[in-house]
C-alpha positions as CSV (number, residue, x, y, z in Angstrom):
1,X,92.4,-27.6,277.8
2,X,94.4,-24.5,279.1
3,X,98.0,-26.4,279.2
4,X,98.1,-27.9,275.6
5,X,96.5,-24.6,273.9
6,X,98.8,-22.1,275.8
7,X,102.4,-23.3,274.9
8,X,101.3,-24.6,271.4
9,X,102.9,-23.7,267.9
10,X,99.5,-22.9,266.4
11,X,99.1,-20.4,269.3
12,X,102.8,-18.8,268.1
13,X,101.2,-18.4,264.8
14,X,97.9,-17.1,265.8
15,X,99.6,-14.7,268.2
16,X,103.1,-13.9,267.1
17,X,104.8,-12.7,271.0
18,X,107.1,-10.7,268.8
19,X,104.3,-8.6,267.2
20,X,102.7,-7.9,270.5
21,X,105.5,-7.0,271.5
22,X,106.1,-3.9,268.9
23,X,102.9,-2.8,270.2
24,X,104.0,-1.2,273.4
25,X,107.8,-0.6,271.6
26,X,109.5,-3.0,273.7
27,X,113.4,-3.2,272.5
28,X,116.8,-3.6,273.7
29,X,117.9,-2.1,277.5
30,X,114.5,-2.1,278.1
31,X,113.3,-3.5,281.7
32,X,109.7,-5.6,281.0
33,X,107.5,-7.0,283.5
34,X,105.7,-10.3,282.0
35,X,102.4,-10.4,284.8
36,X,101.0,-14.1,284.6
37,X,104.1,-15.6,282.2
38,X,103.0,-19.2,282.5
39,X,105.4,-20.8,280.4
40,X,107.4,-17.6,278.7
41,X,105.1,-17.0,275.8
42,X,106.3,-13.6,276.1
43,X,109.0,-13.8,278.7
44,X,112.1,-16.1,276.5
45,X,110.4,-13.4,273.2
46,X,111.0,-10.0,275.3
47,X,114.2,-11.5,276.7
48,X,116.0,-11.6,273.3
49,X,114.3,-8.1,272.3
50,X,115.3,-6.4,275.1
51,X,119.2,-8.0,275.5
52,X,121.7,-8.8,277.5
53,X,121.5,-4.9,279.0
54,X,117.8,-4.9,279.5
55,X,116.0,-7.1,282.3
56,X,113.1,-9.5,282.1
57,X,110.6,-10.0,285.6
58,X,108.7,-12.7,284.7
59,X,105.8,-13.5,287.7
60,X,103.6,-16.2,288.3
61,X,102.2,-18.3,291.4
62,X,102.3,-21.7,289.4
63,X,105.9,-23.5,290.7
64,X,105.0,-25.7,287.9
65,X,104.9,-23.2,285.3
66,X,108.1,-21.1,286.5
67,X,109.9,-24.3,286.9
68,X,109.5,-25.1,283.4
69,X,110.4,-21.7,282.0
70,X,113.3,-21.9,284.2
71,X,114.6,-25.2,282.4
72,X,113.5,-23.3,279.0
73,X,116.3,-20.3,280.2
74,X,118.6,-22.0,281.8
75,X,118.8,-24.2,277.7
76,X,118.6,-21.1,276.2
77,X,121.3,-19.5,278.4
78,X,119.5,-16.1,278.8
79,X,121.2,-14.7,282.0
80,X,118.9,-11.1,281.8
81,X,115.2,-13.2,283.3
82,X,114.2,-12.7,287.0
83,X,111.9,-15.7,287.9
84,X,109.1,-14.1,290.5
85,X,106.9,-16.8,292.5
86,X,104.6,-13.6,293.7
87,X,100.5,-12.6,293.8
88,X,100.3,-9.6,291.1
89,X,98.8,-7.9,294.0
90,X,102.4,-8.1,295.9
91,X,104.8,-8.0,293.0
92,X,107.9,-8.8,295.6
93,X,111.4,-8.7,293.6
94,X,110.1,-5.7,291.3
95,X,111.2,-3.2,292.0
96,X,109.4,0.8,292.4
97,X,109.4,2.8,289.5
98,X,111.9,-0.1,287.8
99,X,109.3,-0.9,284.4
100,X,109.6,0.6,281.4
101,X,107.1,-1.8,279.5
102,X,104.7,-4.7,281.4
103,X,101.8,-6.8,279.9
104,X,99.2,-9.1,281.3
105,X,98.8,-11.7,278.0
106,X,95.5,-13.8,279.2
107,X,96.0,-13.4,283.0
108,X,93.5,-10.1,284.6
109,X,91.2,-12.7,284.9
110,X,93.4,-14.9,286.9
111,X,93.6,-12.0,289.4
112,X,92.0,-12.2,292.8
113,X,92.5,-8.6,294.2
114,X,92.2,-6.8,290.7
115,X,92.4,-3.3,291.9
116,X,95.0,-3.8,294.6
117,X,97.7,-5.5,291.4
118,X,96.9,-2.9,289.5
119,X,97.7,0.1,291.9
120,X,100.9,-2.1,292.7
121,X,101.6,-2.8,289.4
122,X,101.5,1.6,289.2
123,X,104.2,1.8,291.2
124,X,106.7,-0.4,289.8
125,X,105.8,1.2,286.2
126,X,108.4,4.4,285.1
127,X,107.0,7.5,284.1
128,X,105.9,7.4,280.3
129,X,105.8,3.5,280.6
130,X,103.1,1.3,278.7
131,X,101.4,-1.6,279.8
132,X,99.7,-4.0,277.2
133,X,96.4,-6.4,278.6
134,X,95.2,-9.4,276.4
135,X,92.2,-10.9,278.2
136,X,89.2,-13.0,277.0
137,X,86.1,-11.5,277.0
138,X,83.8,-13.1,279.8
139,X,81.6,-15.7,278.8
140,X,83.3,-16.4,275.3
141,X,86.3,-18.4,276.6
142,X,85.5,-21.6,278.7
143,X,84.8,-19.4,281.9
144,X,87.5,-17.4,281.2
145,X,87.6,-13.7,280.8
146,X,86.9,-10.4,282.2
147,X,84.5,-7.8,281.3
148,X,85.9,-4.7,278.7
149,X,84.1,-2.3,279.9
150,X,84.2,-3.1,283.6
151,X,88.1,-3.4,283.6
152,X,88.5,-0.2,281.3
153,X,86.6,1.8,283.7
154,X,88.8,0.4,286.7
155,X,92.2,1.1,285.0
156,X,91.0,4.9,284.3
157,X,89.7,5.0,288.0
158,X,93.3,4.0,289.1
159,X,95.0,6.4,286.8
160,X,95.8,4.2,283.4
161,X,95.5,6.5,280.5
162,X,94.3,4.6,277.2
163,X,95.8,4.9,274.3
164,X,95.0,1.8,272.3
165,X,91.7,-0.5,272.6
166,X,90.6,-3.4,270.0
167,X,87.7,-5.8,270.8
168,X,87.7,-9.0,269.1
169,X,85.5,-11.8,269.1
170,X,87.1,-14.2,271.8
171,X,89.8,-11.5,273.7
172,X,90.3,-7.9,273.7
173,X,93.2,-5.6,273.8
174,X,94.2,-2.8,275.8
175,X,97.3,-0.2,275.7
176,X,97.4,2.0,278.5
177,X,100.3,4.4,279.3
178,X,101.3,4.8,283.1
């Protein structure tokens, strides 16, 4: 169910990437951090936001899914995406204090050592940065999801300051500055 709904067309028109984008101001020389990219629904998006003079990490541990957004680049001929087989919890190839803007579209709940990605995940953010997390809601989303309040509490335990937070009825969102 997961592969067919996450790269589909009715998904780019539910969830425009380049709206979600404007909400944490990503634009051009930026350097963005795409946490769980899957295929690129955000990562080939940021890349032509950010330009030839900004820089794109996009992470995942599927081979599958990075090989496919590789192919999707390499057509595409976008020379400014770093492709990252790493854990969240590791982040190797990012580098410290090299993130101006990072999101986790649908992936916190994917995320084994939660606390230990996100104190990484600290490190390699700038000062003044923003991060952006689009999870499911647990128990509304095929076994998916995280709990709001839970994961809010964590991110202010480890230093996240909210700034934005909408709940919706399958996925909530979450703007936090670093």
């Amino acid at each position: 169910m997961e592969g067919p709904v996450i790269g589909s067309r009715l998904r780019r028109w539910l969830q425009n990437p380049y709206k979600i984008l404007s909400w944490i101001g990503l634009g051009r020389g930026a350097t963005f951090l795409d946490i769980g990219c899957g295929r690129g629904f955000l990562t080939i998006p940021a890349a032509y936001l950010v330009g030839p003079e900004g820089r794109i990490y996009a992470v995942d541990k599927s081979e599958k899914y990075l090989d496919e957004l590789d192919a999707r680049i390499r057509s595409l001929g976008l020379g400014n995406v770093k492709l990252l087989k790493t854990d969240a919890s590791e982040l190797d190839g990012v580098p410290d204090q090299g993130v101006d803007r990072a999101c986790m579209m649908l992936s916190l709940h994917h995320i084994d050592e939660r606390e230990k990605a996100l104190l990484t995940l600290r490190d390699k953010m700038r000062k003044d940065s923003s991060l952006l997390v689009v999870d499911p809601i647990r128990g509304r989303m095929l076994g998916h999801g995280t709990d709001p309040a839970e994961m809010l509490k964590l991110f202010e335990r480890l230093g996240y300051r909210l700034s934005l937070y909408r709940k919706g009825l399958i996925t909530y969102t979450a703007i936090f500055a670093v």
